[in-house]
N, C-alpha and C positions, 0 to 999 in steps of 0.2 A: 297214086298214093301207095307207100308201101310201110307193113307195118313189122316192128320190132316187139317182141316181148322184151321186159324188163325185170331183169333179177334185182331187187330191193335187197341192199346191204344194212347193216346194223349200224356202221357206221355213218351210212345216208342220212342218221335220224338227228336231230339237235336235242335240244334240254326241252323242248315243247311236246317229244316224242310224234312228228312230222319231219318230211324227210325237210333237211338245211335244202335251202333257195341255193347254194354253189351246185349239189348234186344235179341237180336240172339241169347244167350243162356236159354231165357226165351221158346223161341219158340222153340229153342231145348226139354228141358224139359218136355214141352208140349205134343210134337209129341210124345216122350219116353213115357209116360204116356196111351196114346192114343193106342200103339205099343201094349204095354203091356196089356192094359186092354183088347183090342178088343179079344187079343190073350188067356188071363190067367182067365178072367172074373173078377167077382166081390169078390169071395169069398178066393182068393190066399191068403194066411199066411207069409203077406210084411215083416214080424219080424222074421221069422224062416227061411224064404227061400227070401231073400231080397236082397237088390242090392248096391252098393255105387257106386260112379263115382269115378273116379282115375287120366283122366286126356279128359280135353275138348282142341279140336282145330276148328278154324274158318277162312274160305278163303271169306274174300267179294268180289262180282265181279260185283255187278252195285246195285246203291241206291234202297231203298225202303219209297216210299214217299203212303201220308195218302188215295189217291185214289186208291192206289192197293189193290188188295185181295191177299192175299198169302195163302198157303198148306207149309207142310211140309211132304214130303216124306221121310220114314224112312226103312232104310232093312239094313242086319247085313253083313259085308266083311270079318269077322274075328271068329271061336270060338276056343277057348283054352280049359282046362278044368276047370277051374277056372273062367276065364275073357272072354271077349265078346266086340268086336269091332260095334259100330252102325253107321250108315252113315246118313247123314242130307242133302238133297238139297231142299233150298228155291226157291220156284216158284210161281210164277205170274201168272193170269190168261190167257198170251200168250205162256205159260212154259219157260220164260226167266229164267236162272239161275241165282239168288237176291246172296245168299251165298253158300256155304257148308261148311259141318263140320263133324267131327268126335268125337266120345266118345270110351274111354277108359270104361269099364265098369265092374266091380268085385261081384259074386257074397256072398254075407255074408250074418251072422247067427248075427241079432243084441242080440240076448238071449245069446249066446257065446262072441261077440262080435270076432267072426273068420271065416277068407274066408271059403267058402264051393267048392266042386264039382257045378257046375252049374247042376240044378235040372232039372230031366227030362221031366217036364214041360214046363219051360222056352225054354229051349234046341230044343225040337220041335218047339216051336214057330221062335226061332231064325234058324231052319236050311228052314222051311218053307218059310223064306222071305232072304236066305242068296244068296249073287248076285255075 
C-alpha cells in the first residue's frame, strides 16, 4: 500500500459544504499517480509502456468536510495480464473510512495506440503492494 496526502480545494466542496462525490476521483488520480511514480520513478516511457483507465467505481461512507486532512491509500487486488485492478480508501486523520473505490486499469502502447502485456516493471510494482 502506498499512501498520498491530499490537498483539499475550495472548490472540492458542494452547497452541503463536503467535498462533491466527482472530487473523489480527482483524489483517486492523485494517489495513482503518486503509486506509480514512487514505484517507476521519474524516467518511465508513459507513451510506450502507459496506462488507460477502463472503468472507475466509488462507495461513499461518511462526508468529508474542509477541516479534514485526508491520504489516499492505494494497493492493487487484482493483476491480469493486460489489466490491473487498483483499490482506493480515503482516510482521515482518525483512519475513518471517507470513501472507497476501485479502478479498472489497462495497460497500453499510446505509439500503437494497443493494449500491451503489462510491463515488467509496472507488474513488480503492482505485485509489491497486491493485498
Amino acid at each position: 500500500m502506498i499512501s498520498t496526502k491530499i490537498q483539499l480545494r475550495f472548490s472540492d466542496f458542494d452547497m452541503g459544504g463536503h467535498v462533491h462525490n466527482a472530487a473523489y476521483l480527482n483524489y483517486f488520480e492523485s494517489a495513482r499517480i503518486g503509486f506509480f511514480m514512487k514505484g517507476l520513478g521519474n524516467d518511465w516511457d508513459w507513451k510506450k509502456d502507459g496506462l488507460i483507465l477502463k472503468k472507475n467505481t466509488i462507495e461513499y461512507n461518511i462526508p468529508t468536510f474542509i477541516e479534514d486532512e485526508i491520504r489516499v491509500e492505494v494497493s492493487c487486488n487484482h493483476i491480469g495480464s493486460r489489466s490491473f485492478t487498483l483499490t482506493y480508501s480515503v482516510l482521515d486523520g482518525k483512519n475513518n473510512l471517507k470513501a472507497y473505490g476501485e479502478s479498472i486499469v489497462v495497460s497500453f502502447d499510446y505509439s500503437t495506440n494497443k493494449t500491451i502485456a503489462i510491463p515488467k516493471k509496472i507488474l513488480t510494482v503492482l505485485e509489491a503492494h497486491k493485498v
